[in-house]
C-alpha positions as CSV (number, residue, x, y, z in Angstrom):
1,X,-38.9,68.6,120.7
2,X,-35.5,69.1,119.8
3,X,-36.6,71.5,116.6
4,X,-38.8,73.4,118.6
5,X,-35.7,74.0,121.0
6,X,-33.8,74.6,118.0
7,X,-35.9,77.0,116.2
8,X,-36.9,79.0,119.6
9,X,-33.4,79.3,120.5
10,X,-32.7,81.1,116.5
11,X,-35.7,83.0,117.5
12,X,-34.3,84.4,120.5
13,X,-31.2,85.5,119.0
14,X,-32.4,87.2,115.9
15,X,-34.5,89.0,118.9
16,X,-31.7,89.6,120.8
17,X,-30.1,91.6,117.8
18,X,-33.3,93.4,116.5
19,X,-34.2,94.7,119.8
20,X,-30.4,95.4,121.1
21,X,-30.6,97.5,117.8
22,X,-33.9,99.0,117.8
23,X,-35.2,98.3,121.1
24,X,-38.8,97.7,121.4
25,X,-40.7,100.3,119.7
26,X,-38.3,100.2,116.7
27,X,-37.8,96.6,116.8
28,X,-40.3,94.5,114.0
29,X,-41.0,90.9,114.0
30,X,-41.1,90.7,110.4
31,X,-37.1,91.3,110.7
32,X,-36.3,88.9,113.9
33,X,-39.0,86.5,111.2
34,X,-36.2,87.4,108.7
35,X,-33.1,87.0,110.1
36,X,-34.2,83.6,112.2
37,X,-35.3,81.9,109.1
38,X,-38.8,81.7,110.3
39,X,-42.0,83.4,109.9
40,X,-44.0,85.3,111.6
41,X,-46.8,82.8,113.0
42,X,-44.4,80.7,114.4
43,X,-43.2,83.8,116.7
44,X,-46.2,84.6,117.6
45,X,-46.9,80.6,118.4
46,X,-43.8,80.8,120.6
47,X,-44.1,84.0,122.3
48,X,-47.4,85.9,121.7
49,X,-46.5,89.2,121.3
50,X,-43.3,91.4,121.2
51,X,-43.5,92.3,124.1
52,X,-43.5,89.1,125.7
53,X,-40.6,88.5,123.3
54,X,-38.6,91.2,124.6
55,X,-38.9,90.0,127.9
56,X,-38.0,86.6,127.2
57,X,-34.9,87.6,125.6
58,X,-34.4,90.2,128.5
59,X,-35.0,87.5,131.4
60,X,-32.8,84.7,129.3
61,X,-29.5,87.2,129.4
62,X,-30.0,88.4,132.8
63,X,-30.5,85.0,134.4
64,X,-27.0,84.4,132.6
65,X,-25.6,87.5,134.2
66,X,-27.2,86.7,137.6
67,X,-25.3,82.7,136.9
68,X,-21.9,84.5,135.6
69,X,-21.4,87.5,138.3
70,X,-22.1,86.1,141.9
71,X,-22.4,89.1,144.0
72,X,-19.2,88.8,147.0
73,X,-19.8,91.6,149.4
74,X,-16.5,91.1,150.9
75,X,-15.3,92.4,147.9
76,X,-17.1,94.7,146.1
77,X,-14.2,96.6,144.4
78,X,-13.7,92.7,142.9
79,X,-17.5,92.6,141.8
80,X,-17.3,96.2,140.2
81,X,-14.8,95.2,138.7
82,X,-16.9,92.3,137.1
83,X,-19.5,94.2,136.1
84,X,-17.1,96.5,134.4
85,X,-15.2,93.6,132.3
86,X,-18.6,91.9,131.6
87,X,-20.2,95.5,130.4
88,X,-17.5,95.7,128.0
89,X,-17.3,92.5,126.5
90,X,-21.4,92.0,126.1
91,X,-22.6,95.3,124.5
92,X,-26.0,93.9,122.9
93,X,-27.0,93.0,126.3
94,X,-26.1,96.5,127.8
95,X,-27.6,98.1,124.7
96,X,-31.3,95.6,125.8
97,X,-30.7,97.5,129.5
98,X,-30.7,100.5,128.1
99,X,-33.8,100.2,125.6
100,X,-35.4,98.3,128.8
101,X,-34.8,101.7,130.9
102,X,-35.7,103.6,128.4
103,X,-39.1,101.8,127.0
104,X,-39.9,100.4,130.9
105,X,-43.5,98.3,130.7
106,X,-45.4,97.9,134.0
107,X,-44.2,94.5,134.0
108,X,-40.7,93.8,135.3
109,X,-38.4,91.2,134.7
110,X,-38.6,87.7,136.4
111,X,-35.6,87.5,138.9
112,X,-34.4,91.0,139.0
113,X,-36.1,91.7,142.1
114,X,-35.2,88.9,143.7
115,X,-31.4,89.3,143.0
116,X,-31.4,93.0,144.1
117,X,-33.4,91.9,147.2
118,X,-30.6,89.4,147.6
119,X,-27.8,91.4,146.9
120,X,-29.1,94.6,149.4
121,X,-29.6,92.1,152.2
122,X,-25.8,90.8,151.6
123,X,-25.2,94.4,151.5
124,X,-26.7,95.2,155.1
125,X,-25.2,92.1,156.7
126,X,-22.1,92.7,155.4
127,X,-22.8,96.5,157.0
128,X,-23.7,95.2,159.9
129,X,-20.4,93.3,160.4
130,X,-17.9,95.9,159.8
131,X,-17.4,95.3,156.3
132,X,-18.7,97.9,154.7
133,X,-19.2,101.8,155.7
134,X,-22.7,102.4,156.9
135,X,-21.8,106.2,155.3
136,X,-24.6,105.1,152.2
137,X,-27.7,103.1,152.2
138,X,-27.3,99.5,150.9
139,X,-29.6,100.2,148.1
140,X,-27.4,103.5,147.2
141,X,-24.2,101.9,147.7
142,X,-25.4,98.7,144.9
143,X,-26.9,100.9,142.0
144,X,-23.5,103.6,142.7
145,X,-21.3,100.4,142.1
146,X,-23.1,99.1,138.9
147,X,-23.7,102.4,137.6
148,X,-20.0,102.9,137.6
149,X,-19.1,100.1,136.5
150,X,-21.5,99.8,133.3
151,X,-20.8,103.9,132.7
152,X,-17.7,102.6,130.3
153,X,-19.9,100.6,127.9
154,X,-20.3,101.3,124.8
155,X,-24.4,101.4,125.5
156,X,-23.6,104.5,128.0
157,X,-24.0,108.0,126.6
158,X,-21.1,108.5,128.8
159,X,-19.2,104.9,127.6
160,X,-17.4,106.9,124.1
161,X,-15.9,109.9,125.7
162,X,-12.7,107.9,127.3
163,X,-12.0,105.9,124.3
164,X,-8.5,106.3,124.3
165,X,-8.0,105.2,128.0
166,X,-7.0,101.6,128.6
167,X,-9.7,99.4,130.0
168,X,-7.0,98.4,132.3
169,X,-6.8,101.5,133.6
170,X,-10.5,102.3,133.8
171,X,-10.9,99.2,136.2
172,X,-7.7,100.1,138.1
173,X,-9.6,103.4,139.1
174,X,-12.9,102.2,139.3
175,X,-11.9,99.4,142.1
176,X,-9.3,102.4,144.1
177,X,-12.8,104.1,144.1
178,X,-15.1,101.7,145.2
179,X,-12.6,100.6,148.0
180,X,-12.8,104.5,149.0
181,X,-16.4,104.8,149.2
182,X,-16.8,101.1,151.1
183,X,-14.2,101.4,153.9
184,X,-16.0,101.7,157.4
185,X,-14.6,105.0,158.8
């Protein structure tokens, strides 16, 4: 059992590259076959097609992302904040987000919805309380934030044009911001 473990785990990672690179249409299992030390059967065994591939490699980051940035509606210029540092230092898995937007399949990815259900329902109570400014829908006011926040990577058409500005800096303005847009009037 361990093997198997082993060898699906070298799997996911060579995927995780060849897609992040590619994304889906580009991305060819002979390669991730390749570069995992494997062929292509095995995949195949594992996973079924690339598509299911892709969303296993998609589903096992995000679940990591969902694990590594609880959502704190108290303080949302602290999660934005987050988001930002964790968009900077994991561009493969911005890059998968972007092919994923880009290359969308009817299917959608196991967890998402829940966590955004989640995170719009914190939203509301937290709206409901005082907390935040009712100014912007709870839905409007989460994709604003992590739009913002993920705009500096490296994956976003918009990431390169501030190179020369600290990420320090970046953060410092994106929180001032997201404490602007929050406060109840």
């Amino acid at each position: 059992m361990r093997d198997a473990e082993a060898s699906r785990a070298k799997i996911l990672e060579a995927a995780t590259d060849e897609f992040a690179t590619w994304g889906i249409a580009g991305a060819r299992i002979e390669r991730i076959a390749r570069t995992a030390g494997f062929n292509k059967n095995l995949i195949y065994i594992y996973f079924e097609n690339k598509e299911t591939l892709f969303q296993t490699v998609l589903e096992t980051h995000l679940t990591a992302v969902y694990d590594r940035l609880p959502f704190r509606p108290d303080d949302l210029a602290g999660y934005a904040s987050d988001v930002f540092d964790f968009a900077q230092s994991h561009p493969r898995i911005m890059r998968l987000m972007a092919w994923y937007s880009l290359e969308q399949r009817a299917t959608g990815i196991s967890g998402r919805n829940a966590s955004f259900d989640s995170k719009i329902a914190a939203l509301q109570q937290a709206q409901a309380a005082g907390q935040v400014s009712e100014a912007f829908p709870p839905a409007f006011l989460l994709i604003t934030i992590i739009a913002l926040s993920t705009a500096w990577s490296a994956a976003s058409p918009f990431g390169t044009f501030c190179d020369n500005m600290p990420a320090d800096d970046i953060r410092n303005m994106l929180q001032r911001m997201i404490e602007k847009m929050i406060r109840s009037e």
